[in-house]
Jmol script that loads the backbone (N, CA, C; Angstrom):
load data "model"
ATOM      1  N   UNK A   1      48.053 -22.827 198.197  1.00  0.00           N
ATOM      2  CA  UNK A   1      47.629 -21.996 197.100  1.00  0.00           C
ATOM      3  C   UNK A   1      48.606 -22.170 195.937  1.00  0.00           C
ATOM      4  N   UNK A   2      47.738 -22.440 195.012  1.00  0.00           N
ATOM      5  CA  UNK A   2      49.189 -22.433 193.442  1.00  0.00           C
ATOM      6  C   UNK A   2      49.039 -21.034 193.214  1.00  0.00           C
ATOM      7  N   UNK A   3      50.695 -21.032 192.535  1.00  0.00           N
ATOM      8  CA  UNK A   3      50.707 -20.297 191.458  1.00  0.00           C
ATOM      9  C   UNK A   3      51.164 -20.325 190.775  1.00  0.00           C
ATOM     10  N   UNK A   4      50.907 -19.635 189.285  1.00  0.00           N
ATOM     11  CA  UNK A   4      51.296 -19.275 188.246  1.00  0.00           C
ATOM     12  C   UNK A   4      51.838 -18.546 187.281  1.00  0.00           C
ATOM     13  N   UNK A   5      52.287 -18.585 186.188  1.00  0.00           N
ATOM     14  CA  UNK A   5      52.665 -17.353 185.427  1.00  0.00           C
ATOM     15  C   UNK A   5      52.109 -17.410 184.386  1.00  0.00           C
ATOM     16  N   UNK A   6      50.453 -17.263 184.341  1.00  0.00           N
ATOM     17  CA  UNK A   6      50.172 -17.706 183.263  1.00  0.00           C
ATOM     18  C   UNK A   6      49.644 -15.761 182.588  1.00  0.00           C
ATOM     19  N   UNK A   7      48.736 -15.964 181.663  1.00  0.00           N
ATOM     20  CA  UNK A   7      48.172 -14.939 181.350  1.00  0.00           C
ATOM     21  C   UNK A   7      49.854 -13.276 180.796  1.00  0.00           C
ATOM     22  N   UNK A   8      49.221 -12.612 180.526  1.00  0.00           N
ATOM     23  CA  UNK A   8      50.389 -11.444 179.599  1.00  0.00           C
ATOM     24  C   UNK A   8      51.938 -11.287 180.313  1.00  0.00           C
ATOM     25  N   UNK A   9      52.106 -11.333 181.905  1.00  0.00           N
ATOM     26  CA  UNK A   9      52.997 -11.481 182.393  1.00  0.00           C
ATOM     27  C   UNK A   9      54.077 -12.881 182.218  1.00  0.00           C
ATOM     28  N   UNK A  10      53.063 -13.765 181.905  1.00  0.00           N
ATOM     29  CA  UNK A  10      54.025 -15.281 182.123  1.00  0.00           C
ATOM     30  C   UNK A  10      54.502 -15.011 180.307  1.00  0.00           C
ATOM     31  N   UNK A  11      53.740 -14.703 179.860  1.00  0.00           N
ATOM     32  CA  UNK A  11      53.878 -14.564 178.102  1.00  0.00           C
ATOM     33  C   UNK A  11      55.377 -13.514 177.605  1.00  0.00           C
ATOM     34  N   UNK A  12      55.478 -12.436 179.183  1.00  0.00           N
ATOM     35  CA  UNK A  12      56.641 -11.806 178.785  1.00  0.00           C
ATOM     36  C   UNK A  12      57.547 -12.725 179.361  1.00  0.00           C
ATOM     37  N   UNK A  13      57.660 -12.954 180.451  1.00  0.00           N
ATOM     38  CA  UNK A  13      58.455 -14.381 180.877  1.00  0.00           C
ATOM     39  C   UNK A  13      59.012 -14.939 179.949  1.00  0.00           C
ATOM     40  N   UNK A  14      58.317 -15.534 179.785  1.00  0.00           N
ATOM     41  CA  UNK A  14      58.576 -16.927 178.431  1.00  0.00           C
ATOM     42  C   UNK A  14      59.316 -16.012 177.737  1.00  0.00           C
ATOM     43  N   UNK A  15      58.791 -15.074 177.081  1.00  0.00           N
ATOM     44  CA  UNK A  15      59.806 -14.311 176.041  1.00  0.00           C
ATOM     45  C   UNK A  15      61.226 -14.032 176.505  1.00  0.00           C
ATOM     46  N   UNK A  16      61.351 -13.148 177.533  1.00  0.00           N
ATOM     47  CA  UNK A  16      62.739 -13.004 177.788  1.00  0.00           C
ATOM     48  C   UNK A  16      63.409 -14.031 178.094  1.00  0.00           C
ATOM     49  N   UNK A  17      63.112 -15.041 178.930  1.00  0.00           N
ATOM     50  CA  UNK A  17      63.958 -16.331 178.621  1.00  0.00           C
ATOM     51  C   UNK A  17      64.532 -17.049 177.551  1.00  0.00           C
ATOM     52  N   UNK A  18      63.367 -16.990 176.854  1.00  0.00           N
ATOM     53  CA  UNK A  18      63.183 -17.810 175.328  1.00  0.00           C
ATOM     54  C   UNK A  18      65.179 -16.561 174.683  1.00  0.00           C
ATOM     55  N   UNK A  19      64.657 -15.251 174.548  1.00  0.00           N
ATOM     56  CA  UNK A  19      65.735 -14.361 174.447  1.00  0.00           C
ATOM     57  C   UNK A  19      66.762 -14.535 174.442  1.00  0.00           C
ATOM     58  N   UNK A  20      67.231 -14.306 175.846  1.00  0.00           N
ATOM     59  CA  UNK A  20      67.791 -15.002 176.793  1.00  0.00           C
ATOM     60  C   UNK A  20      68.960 -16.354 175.765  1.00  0.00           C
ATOM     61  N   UNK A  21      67.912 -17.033 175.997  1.00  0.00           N
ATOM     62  CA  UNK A  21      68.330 -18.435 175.633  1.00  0.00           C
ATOM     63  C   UNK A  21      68.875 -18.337 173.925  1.00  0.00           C
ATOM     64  N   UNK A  22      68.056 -17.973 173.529  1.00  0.00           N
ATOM     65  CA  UNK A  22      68.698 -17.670 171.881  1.00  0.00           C
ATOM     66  C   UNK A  22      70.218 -16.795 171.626  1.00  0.00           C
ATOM     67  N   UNK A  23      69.808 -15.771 173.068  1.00  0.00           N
ATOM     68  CA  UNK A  23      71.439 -15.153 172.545  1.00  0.00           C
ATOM     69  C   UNK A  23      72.552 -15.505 173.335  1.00  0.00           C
ATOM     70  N   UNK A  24      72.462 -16.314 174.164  1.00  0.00           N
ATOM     71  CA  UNK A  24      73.508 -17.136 174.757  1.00  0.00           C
ATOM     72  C   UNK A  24      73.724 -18.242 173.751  1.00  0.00           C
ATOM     73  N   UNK A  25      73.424 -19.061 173.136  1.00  0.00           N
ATOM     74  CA  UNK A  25      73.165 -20.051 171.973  1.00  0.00           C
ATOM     75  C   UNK A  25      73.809 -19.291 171.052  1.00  0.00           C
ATOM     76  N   UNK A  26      73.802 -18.354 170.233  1.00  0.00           N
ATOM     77  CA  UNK A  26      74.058 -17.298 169.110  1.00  0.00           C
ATOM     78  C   UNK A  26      75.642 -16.923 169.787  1.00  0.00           C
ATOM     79  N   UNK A  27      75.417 -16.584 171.117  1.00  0.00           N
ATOM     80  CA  UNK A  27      77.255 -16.302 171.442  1.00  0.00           C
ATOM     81  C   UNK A  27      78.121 -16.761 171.684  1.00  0.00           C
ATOM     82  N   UNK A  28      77.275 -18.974 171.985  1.00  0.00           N
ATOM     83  CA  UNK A  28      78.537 -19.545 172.230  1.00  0.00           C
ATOM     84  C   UNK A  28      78.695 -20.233 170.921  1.00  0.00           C
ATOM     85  N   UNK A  29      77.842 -20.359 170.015  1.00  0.00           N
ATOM     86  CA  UNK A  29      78.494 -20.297 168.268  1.00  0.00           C
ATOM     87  C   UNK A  29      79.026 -19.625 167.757  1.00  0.00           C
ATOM     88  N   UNK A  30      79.323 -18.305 167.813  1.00  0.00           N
ATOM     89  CA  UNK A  30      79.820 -17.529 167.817  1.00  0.00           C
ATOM     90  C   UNK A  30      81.696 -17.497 168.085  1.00  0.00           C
ATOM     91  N   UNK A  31      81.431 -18.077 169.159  1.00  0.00           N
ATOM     92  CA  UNK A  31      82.788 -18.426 170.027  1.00  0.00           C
ATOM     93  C   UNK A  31      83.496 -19.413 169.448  1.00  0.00           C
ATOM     94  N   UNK A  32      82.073 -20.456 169.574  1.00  0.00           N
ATOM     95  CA  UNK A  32      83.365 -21.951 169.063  1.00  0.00           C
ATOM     96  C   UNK A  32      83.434 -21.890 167.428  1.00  0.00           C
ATOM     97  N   UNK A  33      83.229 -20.799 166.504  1.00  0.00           N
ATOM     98  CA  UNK A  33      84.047 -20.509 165.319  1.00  0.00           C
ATOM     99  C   UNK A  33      84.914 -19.798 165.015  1.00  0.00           C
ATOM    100  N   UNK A  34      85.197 -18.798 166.177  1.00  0.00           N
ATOM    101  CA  UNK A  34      86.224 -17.978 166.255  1.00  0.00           C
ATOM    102  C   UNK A  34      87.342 -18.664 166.843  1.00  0.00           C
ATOM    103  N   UNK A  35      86.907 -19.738 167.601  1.00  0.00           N
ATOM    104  CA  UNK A  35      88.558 -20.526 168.750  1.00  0.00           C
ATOM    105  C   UNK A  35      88.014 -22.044 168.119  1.00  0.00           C
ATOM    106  N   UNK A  36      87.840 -22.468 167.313  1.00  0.00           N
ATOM    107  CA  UNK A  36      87.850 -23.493 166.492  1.00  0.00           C
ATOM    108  C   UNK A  36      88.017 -23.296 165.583  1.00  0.00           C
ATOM    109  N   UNK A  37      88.208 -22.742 164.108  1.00  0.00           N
ATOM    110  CA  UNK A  37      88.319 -22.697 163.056  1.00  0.00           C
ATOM    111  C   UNK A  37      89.820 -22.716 163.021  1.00  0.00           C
ATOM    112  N   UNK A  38      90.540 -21.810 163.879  1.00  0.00           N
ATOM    113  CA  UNK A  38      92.059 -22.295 163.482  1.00  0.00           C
ATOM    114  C   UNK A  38      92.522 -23.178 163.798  1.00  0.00           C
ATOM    115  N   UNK A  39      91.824 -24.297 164.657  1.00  0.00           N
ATOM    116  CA  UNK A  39      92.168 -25.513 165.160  1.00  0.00           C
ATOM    117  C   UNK A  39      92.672 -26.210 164.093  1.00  0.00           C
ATOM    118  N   UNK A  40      91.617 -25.653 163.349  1.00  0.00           N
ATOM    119  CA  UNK A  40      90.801 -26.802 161.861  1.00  0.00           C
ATOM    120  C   UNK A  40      91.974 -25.997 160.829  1.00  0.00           C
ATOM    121  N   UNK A  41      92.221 -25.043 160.589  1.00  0.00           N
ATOM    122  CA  UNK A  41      92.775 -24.505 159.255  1.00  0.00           C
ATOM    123  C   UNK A  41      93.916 -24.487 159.537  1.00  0.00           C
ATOM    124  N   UNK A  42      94.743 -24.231 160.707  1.00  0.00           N
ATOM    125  CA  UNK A  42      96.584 -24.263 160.740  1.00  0.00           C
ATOM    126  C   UNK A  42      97.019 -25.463 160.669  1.00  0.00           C
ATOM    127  N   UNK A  43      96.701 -26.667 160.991  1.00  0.00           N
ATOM    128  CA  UNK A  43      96.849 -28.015 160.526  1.00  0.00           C
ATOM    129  C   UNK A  43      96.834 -28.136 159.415  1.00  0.00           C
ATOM    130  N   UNK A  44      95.481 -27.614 158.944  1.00  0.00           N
ATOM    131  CA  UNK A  44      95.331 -27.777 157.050  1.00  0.00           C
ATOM    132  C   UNK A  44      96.652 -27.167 156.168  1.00  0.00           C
ATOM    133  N   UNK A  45      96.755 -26.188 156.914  1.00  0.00           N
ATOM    134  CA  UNK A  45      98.233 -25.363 156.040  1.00  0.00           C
ATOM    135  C   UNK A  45      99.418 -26.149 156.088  1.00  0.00           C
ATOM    136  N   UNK A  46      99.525 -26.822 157.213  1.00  0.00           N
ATOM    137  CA  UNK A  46     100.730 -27.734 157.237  1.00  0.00           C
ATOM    138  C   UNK A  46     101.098 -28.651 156.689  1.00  0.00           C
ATOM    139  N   UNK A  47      99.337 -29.226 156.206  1.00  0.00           N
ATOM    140  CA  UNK A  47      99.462 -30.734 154.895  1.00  0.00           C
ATOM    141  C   UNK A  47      99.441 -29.888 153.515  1.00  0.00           C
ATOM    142  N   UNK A  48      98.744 -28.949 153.665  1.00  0.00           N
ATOM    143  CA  UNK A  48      99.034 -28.323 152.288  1.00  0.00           C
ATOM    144  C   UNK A  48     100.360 -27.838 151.506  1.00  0.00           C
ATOM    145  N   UNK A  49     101.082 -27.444 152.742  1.00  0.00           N
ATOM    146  CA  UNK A  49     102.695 -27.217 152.762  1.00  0.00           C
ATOM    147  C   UNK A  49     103.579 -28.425 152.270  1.00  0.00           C
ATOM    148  N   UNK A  50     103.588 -29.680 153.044  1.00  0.00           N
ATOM    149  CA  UNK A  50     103.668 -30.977 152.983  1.00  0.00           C
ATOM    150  C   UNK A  50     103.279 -31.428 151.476  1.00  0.00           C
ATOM    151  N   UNK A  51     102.259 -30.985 150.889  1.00  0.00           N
ATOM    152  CA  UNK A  51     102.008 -31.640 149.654  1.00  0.00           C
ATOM    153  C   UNK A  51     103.214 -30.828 148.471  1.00  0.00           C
ATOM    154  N   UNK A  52     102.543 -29.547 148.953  1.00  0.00           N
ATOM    155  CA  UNK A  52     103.107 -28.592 147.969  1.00  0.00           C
ATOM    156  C   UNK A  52     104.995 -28.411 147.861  1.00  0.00           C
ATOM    157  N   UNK A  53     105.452 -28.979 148.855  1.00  0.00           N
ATOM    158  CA  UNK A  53     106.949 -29.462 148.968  1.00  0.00           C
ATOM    159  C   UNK A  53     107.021 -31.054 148.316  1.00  0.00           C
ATOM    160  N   UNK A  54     106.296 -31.552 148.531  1.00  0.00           N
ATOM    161  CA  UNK A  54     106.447 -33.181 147.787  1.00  0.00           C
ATOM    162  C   UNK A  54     106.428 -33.082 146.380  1.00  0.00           C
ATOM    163  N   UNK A  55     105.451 -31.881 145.621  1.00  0.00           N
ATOM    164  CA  UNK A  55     105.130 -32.294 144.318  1.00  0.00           C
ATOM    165  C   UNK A  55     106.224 -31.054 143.698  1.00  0.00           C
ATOM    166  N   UNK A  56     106.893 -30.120 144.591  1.00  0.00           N
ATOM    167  CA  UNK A  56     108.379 -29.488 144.066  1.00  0.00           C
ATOM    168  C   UNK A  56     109.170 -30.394 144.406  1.00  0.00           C
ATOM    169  N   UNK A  57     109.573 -31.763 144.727  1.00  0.00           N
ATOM    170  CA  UNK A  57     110.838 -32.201 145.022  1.00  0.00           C
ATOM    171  C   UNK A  57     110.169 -32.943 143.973  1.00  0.00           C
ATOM    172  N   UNK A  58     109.446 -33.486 143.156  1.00  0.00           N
ATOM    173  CA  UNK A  58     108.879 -34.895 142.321  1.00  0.00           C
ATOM    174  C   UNK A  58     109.416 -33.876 141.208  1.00  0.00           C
ATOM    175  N   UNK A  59     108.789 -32.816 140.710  1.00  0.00           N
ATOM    176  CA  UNK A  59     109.416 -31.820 139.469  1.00  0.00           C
ATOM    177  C   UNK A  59     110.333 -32.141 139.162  1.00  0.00           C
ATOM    178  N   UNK A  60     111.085 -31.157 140.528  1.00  0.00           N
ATOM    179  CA  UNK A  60     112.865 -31.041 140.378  1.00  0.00           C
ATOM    180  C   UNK A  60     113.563 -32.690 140.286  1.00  0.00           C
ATOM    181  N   UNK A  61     112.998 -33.246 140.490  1.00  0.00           N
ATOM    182  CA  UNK A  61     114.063 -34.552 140.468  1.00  0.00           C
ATOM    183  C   UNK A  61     113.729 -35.183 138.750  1.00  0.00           C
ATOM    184  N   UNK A  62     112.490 -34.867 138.098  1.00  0.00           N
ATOM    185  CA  UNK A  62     112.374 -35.553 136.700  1.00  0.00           C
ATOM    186  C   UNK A  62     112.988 -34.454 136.008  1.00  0.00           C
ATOM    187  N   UNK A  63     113.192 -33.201 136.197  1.00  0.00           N
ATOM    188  CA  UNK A  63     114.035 -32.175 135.308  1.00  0.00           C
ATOM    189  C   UNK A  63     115.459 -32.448 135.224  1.00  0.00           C
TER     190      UNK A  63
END
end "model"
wireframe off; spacefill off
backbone 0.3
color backbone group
């Protein structure tokens, strides 16, 4: 004998999975911008530091 999930029950199915699936998706983006972004930006501060010390020692040395 088959069966199925078809008809208003399989339709809520589908939905809560579908759900489901969207807010697990939504929370692990969520995640990897909160524990990735400083990956990405405390490095950046360090070349920015790096620059911003190079172009005070280039000043001070033509003054």
């Amino acid at each position: 004998m088959e069966h199925s999930f078809g008809g208003p029950f399989g339709t809520l199915l589908v939905g809560l999975g579908l759900g489901a699936f969207y807010t697990a998706l939504i929370w692990i983006n969520m995640l990897l911008g909160v524990f990735l972004t400083p990956l990405f930006l405390i490095p950046l501060t360090w070349v920015q530091d790096a620059m911003m010390a190079k172009k005070a020692g280039i000043s001070a040395g033509k003054a």
